[in-house]
N, C-alpha and C positions, 0 to 999 in steps of 0.2 A: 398660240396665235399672237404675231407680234406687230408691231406700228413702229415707226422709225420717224426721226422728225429732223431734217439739219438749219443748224440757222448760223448762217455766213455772215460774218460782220467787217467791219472795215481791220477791226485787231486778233480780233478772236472768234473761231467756229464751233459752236455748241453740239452736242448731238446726243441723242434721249428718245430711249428706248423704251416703249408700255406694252402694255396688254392688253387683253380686249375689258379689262376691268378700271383701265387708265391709273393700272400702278406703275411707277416707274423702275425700271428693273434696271436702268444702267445708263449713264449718262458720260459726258468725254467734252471738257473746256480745256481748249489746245487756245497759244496765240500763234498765229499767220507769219508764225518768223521766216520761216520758208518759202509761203507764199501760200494762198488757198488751197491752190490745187493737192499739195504735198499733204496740205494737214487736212484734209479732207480725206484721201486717201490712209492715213495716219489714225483718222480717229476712226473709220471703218473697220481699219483690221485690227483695232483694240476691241470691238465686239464682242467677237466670237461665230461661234457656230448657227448661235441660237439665231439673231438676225436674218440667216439663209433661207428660213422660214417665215418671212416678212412679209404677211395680207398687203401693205402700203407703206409708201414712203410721202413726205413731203418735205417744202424747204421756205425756208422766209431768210430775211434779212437782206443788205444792200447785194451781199450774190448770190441769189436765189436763183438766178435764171442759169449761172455757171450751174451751181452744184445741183440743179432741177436735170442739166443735161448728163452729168457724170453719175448720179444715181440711178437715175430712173426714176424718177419724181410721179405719182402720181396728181402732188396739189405743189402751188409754185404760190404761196398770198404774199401781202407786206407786212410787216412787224407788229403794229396796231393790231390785225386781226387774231396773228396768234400769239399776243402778249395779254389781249385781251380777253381769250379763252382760256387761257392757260392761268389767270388771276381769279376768273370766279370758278373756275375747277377746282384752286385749292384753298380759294375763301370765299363762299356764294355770297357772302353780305358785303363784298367790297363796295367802296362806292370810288375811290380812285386808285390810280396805279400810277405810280412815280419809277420813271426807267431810266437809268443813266448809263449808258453804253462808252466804249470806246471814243464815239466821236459821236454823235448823236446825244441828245434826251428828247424824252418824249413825256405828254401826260395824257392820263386817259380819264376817261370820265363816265362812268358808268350806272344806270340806275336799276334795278332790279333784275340786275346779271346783265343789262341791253347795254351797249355803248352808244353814249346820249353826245359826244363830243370828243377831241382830240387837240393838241397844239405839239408843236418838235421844236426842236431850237432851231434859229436860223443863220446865219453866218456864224454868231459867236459859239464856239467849244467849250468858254468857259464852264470847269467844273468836269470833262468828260474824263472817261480815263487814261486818256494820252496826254491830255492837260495838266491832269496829276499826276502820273509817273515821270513828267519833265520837270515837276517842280520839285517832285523828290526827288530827283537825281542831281537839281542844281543845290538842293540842301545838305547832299551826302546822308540822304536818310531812305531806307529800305521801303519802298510803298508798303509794304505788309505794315510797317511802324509808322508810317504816317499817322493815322489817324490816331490810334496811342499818345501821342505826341499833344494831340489837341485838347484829347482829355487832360493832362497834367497842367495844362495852360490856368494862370491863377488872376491873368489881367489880357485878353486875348487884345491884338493893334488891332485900330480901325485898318480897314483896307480895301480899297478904290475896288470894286469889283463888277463896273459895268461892263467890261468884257475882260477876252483874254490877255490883250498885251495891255492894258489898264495893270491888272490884278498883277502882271509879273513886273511890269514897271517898279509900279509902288512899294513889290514885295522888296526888290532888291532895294531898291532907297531905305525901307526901314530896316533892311537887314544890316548895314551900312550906318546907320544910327546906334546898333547894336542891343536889336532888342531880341530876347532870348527865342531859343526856334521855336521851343513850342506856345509861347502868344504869337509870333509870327504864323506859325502852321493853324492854330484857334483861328487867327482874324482873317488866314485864308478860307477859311471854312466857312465860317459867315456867310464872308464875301459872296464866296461861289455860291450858297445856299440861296440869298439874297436876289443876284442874277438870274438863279435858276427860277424864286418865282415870278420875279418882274418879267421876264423875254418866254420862259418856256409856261407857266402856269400863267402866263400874266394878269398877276391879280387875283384870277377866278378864284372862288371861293371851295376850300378842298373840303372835302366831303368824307367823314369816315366811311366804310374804315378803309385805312390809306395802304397800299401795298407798296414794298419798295421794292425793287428789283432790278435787274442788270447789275455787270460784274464790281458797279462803287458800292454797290449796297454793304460790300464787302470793308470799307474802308467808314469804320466807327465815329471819327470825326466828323465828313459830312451826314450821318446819321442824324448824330449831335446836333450838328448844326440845324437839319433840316426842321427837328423836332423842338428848339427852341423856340423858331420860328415862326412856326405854325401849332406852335404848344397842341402839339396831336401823338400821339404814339404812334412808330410806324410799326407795320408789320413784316417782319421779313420773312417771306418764304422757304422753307426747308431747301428746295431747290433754285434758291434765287439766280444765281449763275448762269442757269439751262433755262428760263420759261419759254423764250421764244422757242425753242426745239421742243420743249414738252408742248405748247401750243401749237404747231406745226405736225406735231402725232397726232394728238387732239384729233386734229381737222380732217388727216385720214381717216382717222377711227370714226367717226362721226359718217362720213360718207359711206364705209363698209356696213357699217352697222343697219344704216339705211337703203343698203343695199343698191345702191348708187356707183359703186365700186366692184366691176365684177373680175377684170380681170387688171394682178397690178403690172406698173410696167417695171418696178422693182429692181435693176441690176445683178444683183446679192451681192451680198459684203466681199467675195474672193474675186469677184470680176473688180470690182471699184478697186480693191486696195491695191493689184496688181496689172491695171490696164495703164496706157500708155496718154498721156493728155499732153495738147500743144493749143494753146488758145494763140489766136492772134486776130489782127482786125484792119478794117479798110473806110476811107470814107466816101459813101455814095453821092456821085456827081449826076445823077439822074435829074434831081431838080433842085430849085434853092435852098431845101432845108438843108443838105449837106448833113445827113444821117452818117454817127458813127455805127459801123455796122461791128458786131463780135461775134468769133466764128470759134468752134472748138471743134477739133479733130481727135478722136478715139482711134487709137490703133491703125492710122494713118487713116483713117476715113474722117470724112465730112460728117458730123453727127447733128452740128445745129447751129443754124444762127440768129441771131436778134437786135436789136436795134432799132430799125425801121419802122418810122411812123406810120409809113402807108402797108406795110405787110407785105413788100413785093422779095423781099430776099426770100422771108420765112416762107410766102407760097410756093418760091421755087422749089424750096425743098418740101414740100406740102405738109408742114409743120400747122399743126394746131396749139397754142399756149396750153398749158397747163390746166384742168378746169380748176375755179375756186371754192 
């Protein structure tokens, strides 16, 4: 008996496979070079057979509502809930969770396993990981070797880091002074770290024990940094890469178990990875909100659409959301 979780990001789409014991038996971080649709399709029919046997599916992330209609989504939540579940599943005594996504961060706040609070970042990216892999490509330095680079740092620069064009401003003016990459790449680090808890933690007080997660957690440097910082040890997850998608099975499994789930609406993995997807969209003139409305057609049919404040598209097609 298997659970299936996808979480759609703005860079990359995770996807993580349990059991009904919430072991994880297989998981798939593709980036969206292609576009969602493809790597969604892509990281389906990396699966396998096993999948085809699927009690539930669910999806989170910023396309959650795409990839909720191309699978067959049972649960469709937002990133908080199943980054949330997905952090005291694999540490019950967490007390925070530090996310750093593609374009997004997030903090969460939790007290005996209950999420007591949240904050995400708001306009500024500084520190995500599109923010980083732009800065290591104007450095001519491999993101895998970024963070490497900060550890060898012996006098890391100050560096301007209240947002993002601050932080590459300044970066380029001190690189131009000629100070060696890796203090440069150290006092980016900071910087970002710095930002991160003024605008996205702002301030609040972090609570062990601290989980780190999403795909920086991967880049050592701001590890580093973060932990200097907040002189805390973080914890990284075995699966830190995948939580949202393990949190997203989670939430199915949780509903079957409960028996809340009886029949799923599942796809199976050989329909997903081999059906035919055309998204496109329109916007409705019906009243002043002017709703962007987005439509996705399977195999030249009408399968779903959403947008709509008021619910009038989705009732045409007598669509119900996803439960949570």
């Amino acid at each position: 008996m298997y659970f299936i979780g996808a979480d759609v990001g703005s860079l990359t789409t995770k996807v993580a496979l349990i059991d009904r014991e919430a072991r994880l038996l297989y998981s798939s971080y593709r980036r969206n070079d292609s576009g969602p649709i493809e790597t969604i399709k892509e990281a389906f029919a990396g699966i396998g057979r096993a999948a085809g046997r699927a009690a539930g599916a669910g999806t989170t992330g910023s396309g959650r509502h795409l990839a909720a209609v191309m699978i067959g989504a049972d649960t469709a939540v937002n990133e908080i809930t199943a980054h949330a579940l997905a952090a005291r599943t694999v540490e019950p005594k967490v007390g925070t969770v530090i996310d750093i996504g593609g374009q997004d961060s997030k903090i969460i706040y939790l007290k005996n396993g209950i999420s007591v609070g949240f904050n995400m970042n708001t306009v500024c990216a500084a520190g995500t990981g599109s923010f980083l892999d732009h800065q290591a490509g104007r450095l001519s330095i491999p993101i895998e070797e970024f963070g490497d680079y900060a550890l060898r740092s012996t006098s890391p620069v100050a560096i301007a880091g209240r947002c993002g064009v601050f932080a590459e401003s300044d970066l380029i003016h001190k690189q131009q002074l000629g100070y060696r990459r890796e203090d440069l790449i150290a006092g980016l680090c900071l910087a970002l770290a710095k930002n991160y808890l003024t605008n996205v933690a702002r301030n609040r007080k972090i609570e062990p024990v601290v989980l780190f997660q999403g795909g920086v957690a991967a880049n050592s440097g701001i590890r580093w940094a973060l932990e200097k910082l907040l002189r805390v040890k973080l914890v990284i997850p075995e699966h830190f890469k995948v939580m949202g998608a393990y949190g997203a099975a989670l939430l199915v499994r949780q509903r079957y178990l409960k028996g809340s789930l009886k029949q799923s609406a599942f796809r199976g993995v050989q329909t997903i990875a081999e059906s035919e997807y055309r998204p496109q969209g329109f916007i409705c003139e019906r009243c002043a909100n002017n709703c962007e409305i987005s439509e996705l057609y399977i195999a030249g049919e009408l399968a779903s659409r959403w947008g709509s404040r008021c619910g009038r598209w989705e009732a045409e097609l007598g669509e119900k959301a996803p439960p949570l």
